[in-house]
N, C-alpha and C positions, 0 to 999 in steps of 0.2 A: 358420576365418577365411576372408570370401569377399573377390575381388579388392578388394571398395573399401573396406572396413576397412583394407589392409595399404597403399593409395594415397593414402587419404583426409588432407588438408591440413588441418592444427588454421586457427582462426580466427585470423587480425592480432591480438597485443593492443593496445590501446588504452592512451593515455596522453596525459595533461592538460600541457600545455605548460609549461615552468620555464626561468628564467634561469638557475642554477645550481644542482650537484648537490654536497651535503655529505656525501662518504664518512667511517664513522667505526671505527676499527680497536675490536672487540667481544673479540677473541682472549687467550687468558689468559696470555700472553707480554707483551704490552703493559700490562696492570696486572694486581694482586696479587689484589686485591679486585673486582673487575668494573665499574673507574670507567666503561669504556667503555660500557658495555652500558646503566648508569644513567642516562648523558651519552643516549644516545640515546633513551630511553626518553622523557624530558622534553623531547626536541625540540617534539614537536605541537604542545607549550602554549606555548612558548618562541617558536613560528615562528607562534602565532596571534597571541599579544600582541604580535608585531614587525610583525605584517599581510605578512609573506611566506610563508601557507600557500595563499594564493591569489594572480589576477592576475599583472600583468607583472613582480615582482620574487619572483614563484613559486618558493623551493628544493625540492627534492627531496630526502629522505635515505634514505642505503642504509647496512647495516651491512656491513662485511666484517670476515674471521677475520683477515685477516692482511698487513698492509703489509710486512713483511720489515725494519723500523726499530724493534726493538725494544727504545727507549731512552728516556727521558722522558715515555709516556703519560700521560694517551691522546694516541692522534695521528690529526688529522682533516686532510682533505682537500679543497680547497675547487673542483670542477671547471666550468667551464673555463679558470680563471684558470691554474692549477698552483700554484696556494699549497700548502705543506703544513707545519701547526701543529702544535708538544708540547704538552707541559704542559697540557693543555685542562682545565682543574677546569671548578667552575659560574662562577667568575667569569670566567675567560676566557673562558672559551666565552659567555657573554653581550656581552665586549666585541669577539669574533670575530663575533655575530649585528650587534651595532648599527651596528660600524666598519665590518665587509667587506659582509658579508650584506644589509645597507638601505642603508649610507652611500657603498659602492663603493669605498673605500679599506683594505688588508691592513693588519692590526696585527703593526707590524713586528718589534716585540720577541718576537713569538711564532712569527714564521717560521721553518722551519730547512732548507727547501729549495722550489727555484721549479723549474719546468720542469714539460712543455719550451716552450721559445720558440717561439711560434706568428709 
């Protein structure tokens, strides 16, 4: 290995602009069955028909193993608001895409923790 291999700085990545980033606990502590993993899988289609896979109300979603809440999943994330959702079947999580995700207002029955207070 010569000096500039072991100096040499990876490229910036790059990344397309979003309003909001939907983390979604995939971890097999959080459901029995792999709701979580499913739930995410059918976002693309889910965030194309809502027209928030693009432009200014752009989300973004990331999977994670593990929120440390492992009680009612799946449990999804809604950042930067600090929402954070149970019970996310497909119907909620449709009415968490329409109400929060497009319309800007959190579907509060499904809330179970805010923060933190910006």
């Amino acid at each position: 290995m010569n000096d500039d291999t072991r100096t040499a700085i990876p490229e910036k990545p790059k990344m397309a602009d979003y309003k909001r980033l939907l983390l979604v606990c995939t971890g097999p502590r959080c459901t029995l069955n792999g709701e979580g993993q499913t739930l995410f899988d059918g976002l693309g289609e889910k965030f194309k028909a809502a027209g928030i896979d693009q432009g200014p109300l752009r989300v973004k979603r990331t999977r994670v193993s593990c929120f440390a809440t492992c009680k009612a999943g799946p449990i999804v994330c809604v950042q930067p608001d600090g929402i954070w959702y149970y019970n996310v079947n497909e119907a909620n999580l449709d009415r968490i895409i329409q109400q929060h995700l497009v319309g800007g207002e959190p579907v509060e029955d499904l809330i179970y923790h805010r923060g933190p207070e910006l």
